[in-house]
C-alpha positions as CSV (number, residue, x, y, z in Angstrom):
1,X,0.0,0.0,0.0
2,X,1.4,3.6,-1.2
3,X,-0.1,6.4,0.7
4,X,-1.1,9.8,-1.1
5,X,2.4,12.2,-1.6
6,X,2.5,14.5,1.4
7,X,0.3,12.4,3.6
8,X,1.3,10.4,6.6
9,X,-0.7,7.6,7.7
10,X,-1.3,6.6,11.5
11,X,-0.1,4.3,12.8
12,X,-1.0,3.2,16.8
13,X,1.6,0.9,18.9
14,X,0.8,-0.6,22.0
15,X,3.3,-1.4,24.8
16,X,6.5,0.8,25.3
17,X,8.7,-1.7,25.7
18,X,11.7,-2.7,23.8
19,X,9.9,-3.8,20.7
20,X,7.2,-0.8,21.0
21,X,9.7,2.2,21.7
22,X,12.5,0.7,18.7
23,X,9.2,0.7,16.1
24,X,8.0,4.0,17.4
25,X,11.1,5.8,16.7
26,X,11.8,4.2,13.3
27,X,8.6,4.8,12.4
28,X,8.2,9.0,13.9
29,X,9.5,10.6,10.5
30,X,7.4,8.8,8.1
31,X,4.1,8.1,9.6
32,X,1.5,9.9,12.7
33,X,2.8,7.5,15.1
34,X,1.0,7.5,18.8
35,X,2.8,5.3,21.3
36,X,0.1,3.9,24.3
37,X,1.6,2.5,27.6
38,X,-0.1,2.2,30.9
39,X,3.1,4.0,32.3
40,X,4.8,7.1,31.7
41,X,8.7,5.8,32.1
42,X,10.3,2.9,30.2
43,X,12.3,0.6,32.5
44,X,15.1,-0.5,30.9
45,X,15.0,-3.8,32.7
46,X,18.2,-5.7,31.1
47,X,19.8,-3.7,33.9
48,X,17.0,-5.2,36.7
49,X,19.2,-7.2,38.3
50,X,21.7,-4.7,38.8
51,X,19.6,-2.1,40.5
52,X,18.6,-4.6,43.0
53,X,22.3,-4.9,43.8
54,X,23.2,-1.9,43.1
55,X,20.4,0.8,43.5
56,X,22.4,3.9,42.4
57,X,21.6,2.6,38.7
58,X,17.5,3.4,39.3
59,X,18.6,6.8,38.2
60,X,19.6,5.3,34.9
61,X,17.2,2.9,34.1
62,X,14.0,4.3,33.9
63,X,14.0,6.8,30.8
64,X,10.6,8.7,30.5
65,X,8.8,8.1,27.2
66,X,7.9,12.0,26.9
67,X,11.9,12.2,25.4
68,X,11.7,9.4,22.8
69,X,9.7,11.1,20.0
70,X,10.3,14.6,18.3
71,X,6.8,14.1,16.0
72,X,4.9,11.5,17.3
73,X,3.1,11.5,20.4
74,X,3.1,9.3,23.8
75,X,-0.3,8.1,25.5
76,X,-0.1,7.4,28.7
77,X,-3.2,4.9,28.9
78,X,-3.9,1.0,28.9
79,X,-5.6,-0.6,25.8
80,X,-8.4,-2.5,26.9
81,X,-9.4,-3.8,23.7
82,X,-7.7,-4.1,19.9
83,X,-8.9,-5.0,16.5
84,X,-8.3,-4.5,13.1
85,X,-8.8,-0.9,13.0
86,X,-7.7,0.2,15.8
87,X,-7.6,0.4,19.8
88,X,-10.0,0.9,22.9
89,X,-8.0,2.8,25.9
90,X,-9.0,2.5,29.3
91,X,-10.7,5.9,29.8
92,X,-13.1,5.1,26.5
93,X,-11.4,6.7,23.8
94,X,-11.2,5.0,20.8
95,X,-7.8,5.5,18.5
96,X,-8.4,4.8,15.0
97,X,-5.3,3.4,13.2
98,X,-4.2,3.1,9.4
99,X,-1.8,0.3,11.1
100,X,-1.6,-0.9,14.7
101,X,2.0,-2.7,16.1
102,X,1.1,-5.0,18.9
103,X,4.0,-4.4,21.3
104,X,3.1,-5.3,24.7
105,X,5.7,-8.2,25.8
106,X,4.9,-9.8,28.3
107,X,4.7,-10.4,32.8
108,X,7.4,-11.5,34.6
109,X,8.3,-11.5,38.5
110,X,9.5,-8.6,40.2
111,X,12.6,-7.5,40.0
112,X,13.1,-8.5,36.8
113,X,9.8,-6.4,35.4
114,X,7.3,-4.4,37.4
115,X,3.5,-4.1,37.1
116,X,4.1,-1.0,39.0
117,X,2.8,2.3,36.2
118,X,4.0,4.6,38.4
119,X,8.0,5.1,38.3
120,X,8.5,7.0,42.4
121,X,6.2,3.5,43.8
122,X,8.6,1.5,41.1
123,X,11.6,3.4,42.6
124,X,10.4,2.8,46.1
125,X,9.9,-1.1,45.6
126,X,13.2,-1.6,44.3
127,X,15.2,0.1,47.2
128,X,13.2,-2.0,49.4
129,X,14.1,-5.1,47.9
130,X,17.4,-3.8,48.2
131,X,17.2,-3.5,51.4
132,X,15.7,-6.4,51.9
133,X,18.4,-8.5,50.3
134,X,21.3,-6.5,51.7
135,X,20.1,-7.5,54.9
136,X,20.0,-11.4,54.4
137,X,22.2,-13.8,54.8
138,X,20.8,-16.3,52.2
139,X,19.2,-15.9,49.3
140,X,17.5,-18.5,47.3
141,X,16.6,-18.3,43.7
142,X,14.0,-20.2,42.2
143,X,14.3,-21.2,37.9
144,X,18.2,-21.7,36.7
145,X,17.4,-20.2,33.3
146,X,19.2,-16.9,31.9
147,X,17.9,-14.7,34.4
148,X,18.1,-17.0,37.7
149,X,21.7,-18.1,36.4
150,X,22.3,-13.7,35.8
151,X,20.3,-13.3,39.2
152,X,22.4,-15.6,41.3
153,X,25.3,-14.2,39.6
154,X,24.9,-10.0,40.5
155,X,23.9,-10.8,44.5
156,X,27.1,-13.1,44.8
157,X,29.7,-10.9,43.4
158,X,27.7,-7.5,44.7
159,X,27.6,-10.1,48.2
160,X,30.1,-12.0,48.0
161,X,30.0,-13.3,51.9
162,X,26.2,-14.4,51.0
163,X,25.2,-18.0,50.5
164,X,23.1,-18.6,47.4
165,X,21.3,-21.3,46.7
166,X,19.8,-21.7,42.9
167,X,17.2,-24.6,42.1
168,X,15.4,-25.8,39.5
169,X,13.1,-28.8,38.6
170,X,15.3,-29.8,35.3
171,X,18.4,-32.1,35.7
172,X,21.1,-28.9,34.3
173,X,20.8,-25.3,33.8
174,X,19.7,-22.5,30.8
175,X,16.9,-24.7,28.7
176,X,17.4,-23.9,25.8
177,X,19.4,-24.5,22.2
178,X,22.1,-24.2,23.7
179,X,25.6,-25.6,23.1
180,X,26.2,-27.5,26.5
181,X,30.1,-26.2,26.6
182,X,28.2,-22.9,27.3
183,X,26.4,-24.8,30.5
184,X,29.4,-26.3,31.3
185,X,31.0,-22.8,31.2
186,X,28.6,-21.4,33.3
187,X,28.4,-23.9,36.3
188,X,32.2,-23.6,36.2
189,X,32.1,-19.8,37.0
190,X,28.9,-20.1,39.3
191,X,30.8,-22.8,41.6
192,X,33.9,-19.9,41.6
193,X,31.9,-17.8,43.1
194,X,30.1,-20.0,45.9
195,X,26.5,-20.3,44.0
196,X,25.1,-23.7,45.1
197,X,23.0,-25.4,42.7
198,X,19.8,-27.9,43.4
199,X,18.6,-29.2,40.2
200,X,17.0,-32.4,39.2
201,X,13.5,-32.4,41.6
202,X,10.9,-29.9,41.9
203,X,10.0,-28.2,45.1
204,X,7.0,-29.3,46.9
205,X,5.8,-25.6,47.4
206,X,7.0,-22.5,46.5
207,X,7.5,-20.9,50.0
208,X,4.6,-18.8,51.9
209,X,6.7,-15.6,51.8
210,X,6.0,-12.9,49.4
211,X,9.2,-13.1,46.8
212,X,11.9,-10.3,47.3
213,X,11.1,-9.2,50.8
214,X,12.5,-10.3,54.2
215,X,11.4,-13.3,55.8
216,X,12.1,-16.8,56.8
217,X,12.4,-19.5,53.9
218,X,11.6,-23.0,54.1
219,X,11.0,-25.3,51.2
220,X,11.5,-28.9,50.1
221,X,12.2,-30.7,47.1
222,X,10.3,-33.5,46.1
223,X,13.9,-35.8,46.5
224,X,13.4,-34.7,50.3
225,X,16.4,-32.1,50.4
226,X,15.0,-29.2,52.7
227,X,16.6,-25.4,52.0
228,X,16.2,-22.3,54.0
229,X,16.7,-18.8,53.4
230,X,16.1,-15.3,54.2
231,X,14.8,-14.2,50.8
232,X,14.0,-15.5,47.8
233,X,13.5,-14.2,44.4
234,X,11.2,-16.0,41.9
235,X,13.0,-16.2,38.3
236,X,10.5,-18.0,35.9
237,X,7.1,-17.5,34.6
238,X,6.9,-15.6,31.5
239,X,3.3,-14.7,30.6
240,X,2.6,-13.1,27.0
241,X,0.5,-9.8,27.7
242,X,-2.7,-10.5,25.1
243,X,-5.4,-10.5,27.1
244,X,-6.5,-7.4,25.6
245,X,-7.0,-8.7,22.1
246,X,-10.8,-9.2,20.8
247,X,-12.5,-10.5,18.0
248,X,-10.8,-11.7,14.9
249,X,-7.2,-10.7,16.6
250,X,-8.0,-13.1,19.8
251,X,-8.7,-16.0,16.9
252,X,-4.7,-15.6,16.2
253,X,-4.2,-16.2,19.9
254,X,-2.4,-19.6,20.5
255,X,-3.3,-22.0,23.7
256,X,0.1,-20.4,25.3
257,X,-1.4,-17.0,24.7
258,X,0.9,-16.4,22.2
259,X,0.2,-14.5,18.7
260,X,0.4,-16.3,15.7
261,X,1.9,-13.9,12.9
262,X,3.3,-14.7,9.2
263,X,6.4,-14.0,8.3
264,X,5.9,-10.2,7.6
265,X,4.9,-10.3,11.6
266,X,1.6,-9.3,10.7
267,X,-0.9,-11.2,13.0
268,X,-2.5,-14.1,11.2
269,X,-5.8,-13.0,9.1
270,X,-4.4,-9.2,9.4
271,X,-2.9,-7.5,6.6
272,X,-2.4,-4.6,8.9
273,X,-2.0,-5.4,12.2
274,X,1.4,-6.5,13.4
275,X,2.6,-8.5,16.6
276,X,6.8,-8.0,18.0
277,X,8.3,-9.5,20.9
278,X,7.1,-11.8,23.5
279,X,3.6,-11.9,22.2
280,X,4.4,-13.1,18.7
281,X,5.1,-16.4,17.9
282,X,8.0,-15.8,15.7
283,X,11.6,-16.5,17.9
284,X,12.0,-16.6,21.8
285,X,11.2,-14.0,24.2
286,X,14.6,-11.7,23.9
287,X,15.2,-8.0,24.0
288,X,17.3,-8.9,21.0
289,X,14.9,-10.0,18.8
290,X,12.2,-7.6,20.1
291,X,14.5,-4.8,19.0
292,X,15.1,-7.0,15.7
293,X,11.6,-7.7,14.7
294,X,10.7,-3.5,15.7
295,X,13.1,-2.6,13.1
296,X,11.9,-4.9,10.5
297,X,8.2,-4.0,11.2
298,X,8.9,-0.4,10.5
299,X,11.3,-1.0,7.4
300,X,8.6,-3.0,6.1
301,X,6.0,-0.3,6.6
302,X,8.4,2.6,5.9
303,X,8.6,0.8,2.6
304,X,4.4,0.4,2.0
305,X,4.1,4.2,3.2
306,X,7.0,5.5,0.6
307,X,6.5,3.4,-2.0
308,X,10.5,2.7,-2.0
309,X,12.2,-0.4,-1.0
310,X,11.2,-3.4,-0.4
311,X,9.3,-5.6,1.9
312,X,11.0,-8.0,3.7
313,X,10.7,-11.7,6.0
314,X,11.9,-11.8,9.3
315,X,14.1,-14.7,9.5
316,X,14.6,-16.3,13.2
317,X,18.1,-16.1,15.2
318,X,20.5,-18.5,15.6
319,X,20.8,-19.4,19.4
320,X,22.7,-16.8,20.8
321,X,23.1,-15.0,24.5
322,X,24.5,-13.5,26.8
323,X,24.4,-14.1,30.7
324,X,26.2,-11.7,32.7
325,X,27.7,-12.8,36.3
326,X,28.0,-9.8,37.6
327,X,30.1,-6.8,35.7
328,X,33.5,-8.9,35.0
329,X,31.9,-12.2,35.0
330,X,29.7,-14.3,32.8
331,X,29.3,-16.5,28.9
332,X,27.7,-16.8,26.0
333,X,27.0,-18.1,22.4
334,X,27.1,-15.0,20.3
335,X,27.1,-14.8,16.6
336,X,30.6,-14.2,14.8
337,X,32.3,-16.6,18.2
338,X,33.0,-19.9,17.7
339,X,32.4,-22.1,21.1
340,X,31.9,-20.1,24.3
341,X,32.3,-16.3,24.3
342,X,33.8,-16.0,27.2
343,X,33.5,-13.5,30.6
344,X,36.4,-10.6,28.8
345,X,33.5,-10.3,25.9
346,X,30.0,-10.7,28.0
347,X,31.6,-7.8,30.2
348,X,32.1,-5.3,27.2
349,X,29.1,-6.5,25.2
350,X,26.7,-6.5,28.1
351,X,27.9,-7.0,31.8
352,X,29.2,-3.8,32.4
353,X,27.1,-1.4,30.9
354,X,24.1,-3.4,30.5
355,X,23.4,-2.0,26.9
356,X,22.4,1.4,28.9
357,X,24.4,3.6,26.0
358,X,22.1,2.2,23.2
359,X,19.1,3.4,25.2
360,X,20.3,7.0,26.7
361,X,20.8,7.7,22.7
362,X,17.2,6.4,21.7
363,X,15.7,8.5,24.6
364,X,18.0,11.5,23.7
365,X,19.6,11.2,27.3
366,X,22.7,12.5,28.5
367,X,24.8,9.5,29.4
368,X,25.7,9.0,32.7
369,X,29.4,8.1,33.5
């Protein structure tokens, strides 16, 4: 579709996170782009982890979304419905849309996201967690994939006289497609720096305590090994965020609550509705290819608006990430690396600066040292 010369067409995304604000600003010189999220502050929240060990970096991570757009405009609503035309906010107003991107990722336990819209109760929540952990002398984290491995990594070397205990139900770490030399790596490093693993049997419970606050932890696996703690922190359960979705859209909705979308990322039956990131069913749930599948959304439509270039597929990534252990420490399986990238490149592609200098630019934020 070419629109008229001189016209630009709207075009309504929904969710500010990494896939929503990386289409929105691709998209803010050729189209009427409105950005919609519940909250008025992005959390850049890579760099979750961190602030819980090191709360000096809540100044960094939440970036408000009033900086990201020099055309477009934000919306600081929740969309309570969305079909093929458009969106239903909250507060009854109706945006009509030429194209609506479907952005809106998905849940995950605090500290890793927050359901919290409002960044000084966000702010708030994460110094008390802080505080919480800082004053334990045990921490147990539940769910050895990426972000319990990354977890279990920043409160030992932030800690280091702290015992942490990491379990999981599955017989080795990092599920995944993932080369087990990387697993290997990582277990290697994690037993360096005191992290004791449980794998192999599922607890019984998860404990009575609300996650990330201060109390007394007991729990048992189902091999009879009891643990106790004085905090623990809940790293699994990824939920997509579709709930929202109605009519012939919810029809695309698969029995995970993922999207279905073709290869365009359109959703299926929707020539101009789109779906990035953790809702769509088109890679894993990754910043990465969020960011990835935002920038081919809006070459794709950059191209039907213009006229020029053409449209393209999005073609799923190889395995590849990157698990911080701390600043210094931590492996991966990057593109370009053959075998495990070690801790030397995690710490200058990710650990140290948490990919915080890609997002002060997007946000036109000064940088901070």
């Amino acid at each position: 579709m070419t629109e008229t010369p001189g016209s630009r067409p709207s075009v309504v995304i929904v969710g500010g996170g990494f896939g929503g604000i990386n289409a929105a600003k691709a998209l803010d010189e050729v189209a009427d782009v409105t950005l919609v999220d519940p909250s008025d502050t992005f959390l850049h929240n890579l760099a979750s982890w961190r602030a819980l060990v090191a709360p000096e970096w809540l100044d960094r991570i939440f970036l408000p979304y009033d900086r990201l757009l020099a055309h477009g405009r934000f919306v600081r609503d929740r969309v309570v419905e969305a079909d093929g035309e458009g969106v239903t906010l909250a507060s009854g107003e109706r945006l009509a849309a030429d194209y609506v991107v479907l952005a809106t990722g998905s849940s995950y336990p605090f500290p890793a996201k927050t359901d919290e819209t409002d960044v000084a109760v966000a702010r708030q929540r994460f110094l008390a967690a802080h505080d919480a952990l800082r004053g334990s002398g045990h921490a147990l984290v539940i769910g050895a994939g990426a972000a319990g491995l990354e977890l279990a990594g920043e409160i030992k070397t932030a800690y280091p006289e702290k015992a942490v205990t990491l379990v999981d139900l599955a017989d080795d770490i990092l599920p995944g497609p993932y080369d087990q030399e990387l697993r290997a790596e990582l277990r290697r490093q994690l037993d360096e720096l005191g992290v004791r693993l449980v794998l192999g049997s599922p607890l019984r419970a998860l404990p009575d305590a609300p996650a990330a606050t201060a109390a007394p932890v007991t729990v048992a696996t189902e091999a009879g090994e009891e643990l106790t703690a004085d905090i623990w922190f809940r790293a699994f359960g990824v939920t997509p965020a579709t709930g929202f979705v109605t009519g012939s859209l919810a029809a695309a909705r698969d029995d995970q609550g993922y999207l279905r979308v073709d290869d365009e990322l359109r959703v299926a039956g929707h020539d101009t509705v789109y779906a990035i990131g953790d809702i769509a069913d088109a890679d894993r749930n990754m910043a990465a290819t969020a960011r990835l599948q935002a920038e081919l959304v809006a070459a794709n439509l950059t191209a039907r608006i213009t006229g020029a270039g053409e449209v393209s597929a999005y073609q799923k990534l190889p395995p590849l990430v990157a698990i911080p252990l701390g600043p210094d420490g931590g492996a991966g399986q990057l593109p370009g690396i053959d075998g495990v990238a070690g801790p030397e490149v995690i710490a200058q592609v990710k650990g140290r600066a948490m990919l915080m200098e890609t997002y002060d630019d997007l946000f036109n934020v000064e940088p901070v040292g």
